[in-house]
N, C-alpha and C positions, 0 to 999 in steps of 0.2 A: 298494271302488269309490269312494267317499268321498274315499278319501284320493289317487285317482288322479288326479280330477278337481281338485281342490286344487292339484297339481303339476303338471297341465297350464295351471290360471289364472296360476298365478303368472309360470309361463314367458313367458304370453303376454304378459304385463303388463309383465315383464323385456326382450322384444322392443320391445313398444314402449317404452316407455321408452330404451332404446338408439335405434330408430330417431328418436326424436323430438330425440334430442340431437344422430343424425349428421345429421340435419336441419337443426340450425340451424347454417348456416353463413355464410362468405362466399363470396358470388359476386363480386366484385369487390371490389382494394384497390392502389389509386394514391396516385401524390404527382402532381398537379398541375402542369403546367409554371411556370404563374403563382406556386406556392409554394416552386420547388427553382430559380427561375430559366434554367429550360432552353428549350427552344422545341417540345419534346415530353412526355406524363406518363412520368412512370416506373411502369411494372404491375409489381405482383408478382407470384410466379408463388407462386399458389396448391396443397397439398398438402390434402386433406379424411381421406386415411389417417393422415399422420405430424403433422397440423395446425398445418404451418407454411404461413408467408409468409415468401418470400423473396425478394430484392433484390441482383442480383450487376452491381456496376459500380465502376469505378474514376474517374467522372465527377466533380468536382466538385461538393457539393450544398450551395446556399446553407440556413444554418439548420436545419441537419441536428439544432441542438442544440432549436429550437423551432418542429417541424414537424408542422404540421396532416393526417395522414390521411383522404384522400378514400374511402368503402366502401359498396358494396351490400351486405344479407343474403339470404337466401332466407323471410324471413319480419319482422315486426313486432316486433323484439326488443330489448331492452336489452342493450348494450356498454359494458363497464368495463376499466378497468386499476386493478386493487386495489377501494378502493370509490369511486374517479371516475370518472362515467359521462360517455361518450365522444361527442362531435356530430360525425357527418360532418362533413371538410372546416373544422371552427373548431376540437375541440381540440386544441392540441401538445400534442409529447415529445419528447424526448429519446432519438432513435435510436441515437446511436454505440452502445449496447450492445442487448441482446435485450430486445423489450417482449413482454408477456404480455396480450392481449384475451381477456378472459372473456365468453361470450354466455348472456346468461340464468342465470347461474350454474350453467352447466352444463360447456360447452364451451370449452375453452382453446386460443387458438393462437396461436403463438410466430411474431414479425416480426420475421425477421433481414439483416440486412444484409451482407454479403460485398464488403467496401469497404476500403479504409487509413481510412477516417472511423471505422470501425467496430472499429478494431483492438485499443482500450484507450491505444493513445499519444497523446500529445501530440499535435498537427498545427500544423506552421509553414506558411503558406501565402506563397509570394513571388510578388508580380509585377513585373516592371519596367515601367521609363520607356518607354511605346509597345511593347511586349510586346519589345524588341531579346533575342536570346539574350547569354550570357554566354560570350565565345569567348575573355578574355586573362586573366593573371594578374595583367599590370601596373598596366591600366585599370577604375575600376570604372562602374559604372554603378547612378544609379540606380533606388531600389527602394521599394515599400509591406512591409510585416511584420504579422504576424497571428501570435499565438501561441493556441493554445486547447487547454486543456487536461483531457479529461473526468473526470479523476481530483483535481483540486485549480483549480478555477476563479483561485483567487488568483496563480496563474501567468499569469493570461490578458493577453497584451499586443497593442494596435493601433496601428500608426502606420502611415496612410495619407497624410503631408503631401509624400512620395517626397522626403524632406530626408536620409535616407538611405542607403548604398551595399554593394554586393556586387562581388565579385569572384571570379575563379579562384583555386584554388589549388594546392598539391603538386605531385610530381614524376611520378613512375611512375603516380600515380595519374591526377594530368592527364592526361599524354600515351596514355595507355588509352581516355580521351573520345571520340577521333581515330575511335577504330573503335567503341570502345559511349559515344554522345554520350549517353545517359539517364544515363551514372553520373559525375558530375562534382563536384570537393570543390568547398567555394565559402571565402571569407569575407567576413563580413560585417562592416560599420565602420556603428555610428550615429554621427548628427552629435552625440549627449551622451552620455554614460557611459549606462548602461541594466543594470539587476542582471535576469536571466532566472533562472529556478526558483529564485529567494531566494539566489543567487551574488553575493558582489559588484561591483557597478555596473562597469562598463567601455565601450569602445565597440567595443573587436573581439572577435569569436565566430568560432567555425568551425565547418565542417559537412561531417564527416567521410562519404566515401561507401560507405568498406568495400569498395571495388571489387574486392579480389582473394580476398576473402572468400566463400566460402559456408555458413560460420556465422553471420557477423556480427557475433561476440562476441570477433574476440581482440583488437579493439583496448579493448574493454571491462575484457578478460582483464588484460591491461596496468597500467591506470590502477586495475583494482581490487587488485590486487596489491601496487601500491605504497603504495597506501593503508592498505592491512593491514600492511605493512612500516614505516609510519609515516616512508616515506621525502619528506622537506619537496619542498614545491609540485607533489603527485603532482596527476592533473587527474581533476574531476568527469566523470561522462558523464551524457546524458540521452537514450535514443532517442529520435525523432523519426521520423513521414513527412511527406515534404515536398511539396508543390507548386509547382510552379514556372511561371507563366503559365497559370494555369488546367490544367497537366497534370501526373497524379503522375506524381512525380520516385524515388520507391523511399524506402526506411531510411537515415536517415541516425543521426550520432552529432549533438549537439548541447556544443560544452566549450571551453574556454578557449584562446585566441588563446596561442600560449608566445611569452610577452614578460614586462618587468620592471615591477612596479608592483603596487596593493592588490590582493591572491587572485590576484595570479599568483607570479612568482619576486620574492619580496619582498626588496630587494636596494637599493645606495643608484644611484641613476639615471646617476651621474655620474664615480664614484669606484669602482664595482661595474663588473663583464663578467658578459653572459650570453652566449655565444656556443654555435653547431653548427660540428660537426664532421661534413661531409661530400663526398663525390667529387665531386656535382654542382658545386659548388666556381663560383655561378652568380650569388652576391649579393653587394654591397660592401656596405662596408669588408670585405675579407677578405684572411690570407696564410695561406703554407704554413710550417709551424714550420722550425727550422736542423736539429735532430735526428727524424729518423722522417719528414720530408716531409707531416707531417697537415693535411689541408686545414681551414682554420679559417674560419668569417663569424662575423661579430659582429652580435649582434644589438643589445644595448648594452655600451655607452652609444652615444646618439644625437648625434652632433657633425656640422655641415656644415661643409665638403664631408665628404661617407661615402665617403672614399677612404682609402688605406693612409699615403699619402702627407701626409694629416695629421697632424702630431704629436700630437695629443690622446689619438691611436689608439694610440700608441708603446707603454703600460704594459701593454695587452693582449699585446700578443706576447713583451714582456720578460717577462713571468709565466710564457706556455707553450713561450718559449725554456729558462728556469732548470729549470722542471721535464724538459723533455725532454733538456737536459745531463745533466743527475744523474742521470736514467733509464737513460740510453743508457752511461754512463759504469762503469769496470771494477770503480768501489769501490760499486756500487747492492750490498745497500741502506742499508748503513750510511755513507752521507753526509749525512747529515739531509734525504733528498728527502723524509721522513714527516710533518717540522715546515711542508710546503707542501702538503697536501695533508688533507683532511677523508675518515678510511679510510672510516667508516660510510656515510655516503652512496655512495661509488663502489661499496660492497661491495655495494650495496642495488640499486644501477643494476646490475650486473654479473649479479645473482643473476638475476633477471627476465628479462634477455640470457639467462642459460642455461637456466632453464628452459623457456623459449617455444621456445628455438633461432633465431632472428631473425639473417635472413642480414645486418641492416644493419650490425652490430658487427663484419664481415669486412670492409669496402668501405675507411672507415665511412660511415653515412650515418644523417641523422636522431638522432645523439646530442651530449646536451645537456650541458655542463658551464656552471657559474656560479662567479663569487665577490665576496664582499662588501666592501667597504671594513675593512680590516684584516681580512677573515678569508681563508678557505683555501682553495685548490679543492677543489669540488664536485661530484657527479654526478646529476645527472638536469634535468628530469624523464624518465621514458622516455617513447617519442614513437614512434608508427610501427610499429604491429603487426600490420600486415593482413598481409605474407608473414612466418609464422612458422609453427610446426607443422608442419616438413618438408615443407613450400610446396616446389613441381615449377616450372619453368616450360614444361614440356611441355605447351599447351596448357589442360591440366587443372590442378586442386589436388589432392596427393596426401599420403598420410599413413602409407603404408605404412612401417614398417620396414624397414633399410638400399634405401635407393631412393637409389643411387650417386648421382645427381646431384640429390637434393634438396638445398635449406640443411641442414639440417640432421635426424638420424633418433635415433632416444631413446638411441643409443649413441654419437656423436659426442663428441666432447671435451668433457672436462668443467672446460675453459677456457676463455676467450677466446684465439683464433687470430691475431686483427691484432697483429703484434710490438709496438705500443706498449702493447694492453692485455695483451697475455699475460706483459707484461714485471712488471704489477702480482703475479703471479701467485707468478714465481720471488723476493718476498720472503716468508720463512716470517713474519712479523707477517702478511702481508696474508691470506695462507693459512689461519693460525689464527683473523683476524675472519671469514671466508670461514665456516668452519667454524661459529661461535659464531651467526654470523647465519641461518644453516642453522638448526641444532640447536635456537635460540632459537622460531625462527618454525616448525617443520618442521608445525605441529599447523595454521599458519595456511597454511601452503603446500599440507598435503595437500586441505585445504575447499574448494581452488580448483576442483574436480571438481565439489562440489555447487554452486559458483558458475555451472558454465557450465549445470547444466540448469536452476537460478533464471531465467537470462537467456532460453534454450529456450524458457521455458516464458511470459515473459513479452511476446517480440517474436514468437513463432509466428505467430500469424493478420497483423502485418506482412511478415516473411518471406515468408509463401505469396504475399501481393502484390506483395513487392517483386520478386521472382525469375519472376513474370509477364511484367516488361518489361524485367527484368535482363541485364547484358551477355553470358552464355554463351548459345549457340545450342542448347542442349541441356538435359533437366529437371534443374533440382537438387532431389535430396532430403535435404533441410534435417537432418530427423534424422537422417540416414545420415552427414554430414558433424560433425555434431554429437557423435555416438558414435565417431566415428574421431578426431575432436580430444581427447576423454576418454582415449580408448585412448592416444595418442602422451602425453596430458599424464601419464598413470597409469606409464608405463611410464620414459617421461625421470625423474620423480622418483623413481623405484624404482635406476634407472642410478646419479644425483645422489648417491643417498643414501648409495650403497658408496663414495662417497670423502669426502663431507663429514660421514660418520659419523664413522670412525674414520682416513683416509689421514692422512700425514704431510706428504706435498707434491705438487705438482703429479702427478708421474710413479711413485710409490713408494708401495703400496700397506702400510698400517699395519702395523709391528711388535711395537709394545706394549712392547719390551724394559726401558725405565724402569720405577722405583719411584719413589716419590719422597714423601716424607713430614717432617713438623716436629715434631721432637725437641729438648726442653731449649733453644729457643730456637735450633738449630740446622736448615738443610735439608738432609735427608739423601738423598742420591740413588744408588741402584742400577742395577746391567744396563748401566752404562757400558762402552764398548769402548777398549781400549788405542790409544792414537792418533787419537784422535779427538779435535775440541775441543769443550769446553762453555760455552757462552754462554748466557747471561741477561738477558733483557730488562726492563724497567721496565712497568707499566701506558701510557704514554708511547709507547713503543719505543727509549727509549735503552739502548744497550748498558752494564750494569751489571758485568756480571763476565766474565771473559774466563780460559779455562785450559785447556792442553793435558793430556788425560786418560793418567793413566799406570797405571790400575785399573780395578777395574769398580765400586768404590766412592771415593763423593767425599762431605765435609760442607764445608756453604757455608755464613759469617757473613752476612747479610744486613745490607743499612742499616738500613731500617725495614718495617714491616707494610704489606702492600698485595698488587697481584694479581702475578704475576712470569709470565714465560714463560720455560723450560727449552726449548731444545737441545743435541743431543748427535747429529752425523753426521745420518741423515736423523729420528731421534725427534723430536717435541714434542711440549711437555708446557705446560697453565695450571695453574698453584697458588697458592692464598692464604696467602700467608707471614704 
């Protein structure tokens, strides 16, 4: 009986104590208009089961980072966050992430915000000159800038003197505005160089919308790729949500203006080209080449007048006159078109082109070539990756497999299609860097999968808000699109890999028939076919040895020790002589 009563005390003592904790609560918890500068409080909506506060607005809140909470409780209690005790309405925090209010050290409840302020990004905040919208690409107008960053304050930038400007910008993605005005690229020019997230100092930036995107990662996709590829002047990213006149504006990218000069295409300004290659075919100085018709703008060098018809402009088209002769011409590739051109970079631009599947490399549109005062052509940086991943234009983004009229589906050529670059393809050097740049990186190519759900998992609570006000009329589910972009990327590299493993050329899938070995100072080469010829190339690509095969065994003097590349009919072969 003793021990009944015992365990009926405890219980009861157990009860209260529960109820004395669900007891202390909050009865009310605001932000004050006076302290959010709004002209109404903002309430949260209080839970006493799941004991949160919660806060859903996509409003603008001044001081969001040193915001004093206004709260009743249901009793005379002591309120902490950690061991700092809390005064109605005088102490700030630091909302953008989840605060924890302990009552009496008992009860805990969680204040959260459901906001882009609150998303973990960065936030640029723009307004302009008399709130005007930004409706031209040509014109800027201007603007104040607020950068704040809840993860590294040393980012944090303000210039409110409106000394400098924004503007419109891009193509497809402009002209998409027309019907979803909320998703619009911009760029921005300050009046002095200005270095953002410790990048070097510049005055133009861009701010990329993502508009055909409903990941939001591949133009990410892109720029981190090349960067893994260690392909020269690949571009930074930085998400961002943006506001724009006091209203969010969605996810943006935040990265480098592609022009010439320090952390961008480092190039000489005057004596250098960095030019695009594409349809819109909309900017001067620009022409169309003699051979292949490629639409060309130059972006530099900067000369007035910026017409064709300057001579200063002349050496630019002479450059991708010679190379598109030589290209186009019967004796490609052995006319030395390889001594004008840099293969590693194009090979690097090209590979990204195929994996993503990016219908701009068909048009062209959006690809960049450079070259330097005595050096070579180049390719990249890449540029423009919002429709890739068997991007539809039926309304929807689609990602399905063979989807006849996407850009492209994980089985699609495993070349480039536009006759000027598919032309790079039918040279077996270029085929075998092809191959090499593959094989080299394949460990960094396959990461790119855990890359896109790093980024997932990083923009998700921007995501949900950005696609609240975003241009489809219908839900997008962020992960759904997300896991289908993994699928097409998992499957193209699976495609990729049967011919940049082992193929031989473009169309001719690997034979293996060569041996090929160094004996007593001699190279000994087997599996030769009668009639066929066998050619040898140099590290270089000059053609070293030349002979019509009259066996299926041959031994070759070589000049000197180095790497050599063996054909023979459709084989090839690298070997370190």
């Amino acid at each position: 009986m003793q021990k009944i009563r015992i365990k009926i005390v405890g219980l009861c003592l157990l009860a209260l104590t529960s109820f004395s904790a669900i007891s202390q609560t909050f009865t009310d918890f605001r932000f004050t208009a006076e302290a959010i500068g709004w002209q109404n409080d903002l309430v949260g909506v209080i839970n006493n089961q799941n004991l949160t506060i919660t806060f859903t607005t996509q409003k603008w809140i001044e001081n969001i980072a040193q915001l004093p909470a206004t709260f009743n409780l249901s009793g005379d209690y002591e309120v902490k966050i950690e061991q700092m005790v809390q005064k109605s309405g005088i102490t700030t925090n630091d909302f953008r992430r989840d605060v924890v209010y302990t009552i009496n050290g008992n009860v805990r409840y969680t204040v959260i915000f459901v906001s882009p302020q609150a998303s973990g990004l960065p936030m640029i905040k723009i307004n302009t000159e008399n709130g005007v919208d930004i409706t031209s690409k040509e014109i800027y107008t201007n603007m104040t800038f607020v950068l704040s960053d809840p993860n590294n304050p040393a980012n944090n930038i303000s210039k409110t003197d409106m000394n400098d400007l924004i503007r419109g910008r891009g193509n497809s993605t402009w002209y998409g505005h027309m019907v979803y005005p909320d998703r619009k690229p911009y760029r921005i020019k300050f009046d002095k160089k200005t270095s953002l997230f410790g990048l070097p100092a510049a005055k133009s930036w861009v701010l990329l919308a993502n508009f055909y995107d409903p990941t939001l990662i591949k133009n990410t996709f892109a720029f981190e790729l090349g960067n893994r590829l260690d392909m020269p002047y690949s571009h930074s990213y930085h998400y961002v949500d943006l506001y724009l006149n006091e209203a969010y504006n969605g996810n943006y990218i935040l990265t480098e203006h592609n022009q010439v000069g320090e952390g961008r295409v480092e190039i000489d300004e005057n004596e250098g080209w960095f030019v695009e290659l594409d349809f819109h075919y909309d900017e001067e100085p620009k022409f169309t080449t003699h051979s292949y018709n490629i639409p060309v703008m130059i972006k530099s060098p900067e000369f007035e007048p910026a017409v064709m018809t300057n001579p200063a402009y002349a050496f630019v088209k002479n450059d991708w006159d010679q190379l598109c002769n030589m290209m186009i011409s019967s004796t490609f590739p052995e006319n030395g078109y390889r001594e004008l051109i840099d293969m590693e970079s194009i090979v690097k631009l090209f590979t990204i082109a195929l994996i993503t599947g990016t219908g701009d490399f068909d048009n062209p549109g959006s690809v960049y070539f450079y070259k330097d005062k005595n050096g070579k052509i180049s390719g990249g940086p890449s540029w423009d990756f919002d429709i890739n991943f068997g991007f539809n234009w039926d309304n929807v983004p689609v990602y399905q497999i063979n989807v006849a009229n996407a850009y492209c589906t994980p089985t699609s050529a495993h070349y480039l299609q536009y006759w000027f670059f598919k032309r790079f393809f039918e040279d077996p050097l270029f085929f075998i860097k092809m191959k090499e740049i593959w094989n080299n990186n394949y460990s960094k190519i396959a990461s790119m999968s855990q890359f896109i759900d790093d980024m997932a998992h990083k923009i998700r609570k921007s995501a949900t808000e950005n696609f609240k006000i975003s241009w489809v009329d219908y839900p997008v589910d962020f992960d759904y699109w997300v896991e289908e972009m993994k699928k097409f990327l998992n499957a193209r590299i699976n495609y990729l890999d049967l011919y940049y493993r082992e193929a031989t050329d473009i169309n001719t899938p690997p034979t293996n028939s060569l041996k090929i070995s160094v004996r007593d100072g001699l190279l000994h080469i087997s599996g030769l076919c009668a009639g066929e010829t066998l050619n040898i190339y140099n590290a270089t690509g000059m053609l070293i040895h030349h002979s019509n095969v009259t066996g299926n065994e041959m031994k070759i003097n070589l000049p000197a020790q180095g790497v050599y590349i063996v054909r023979s009919g459709k084989d090839i072969e690298k070997v370190v002589f």
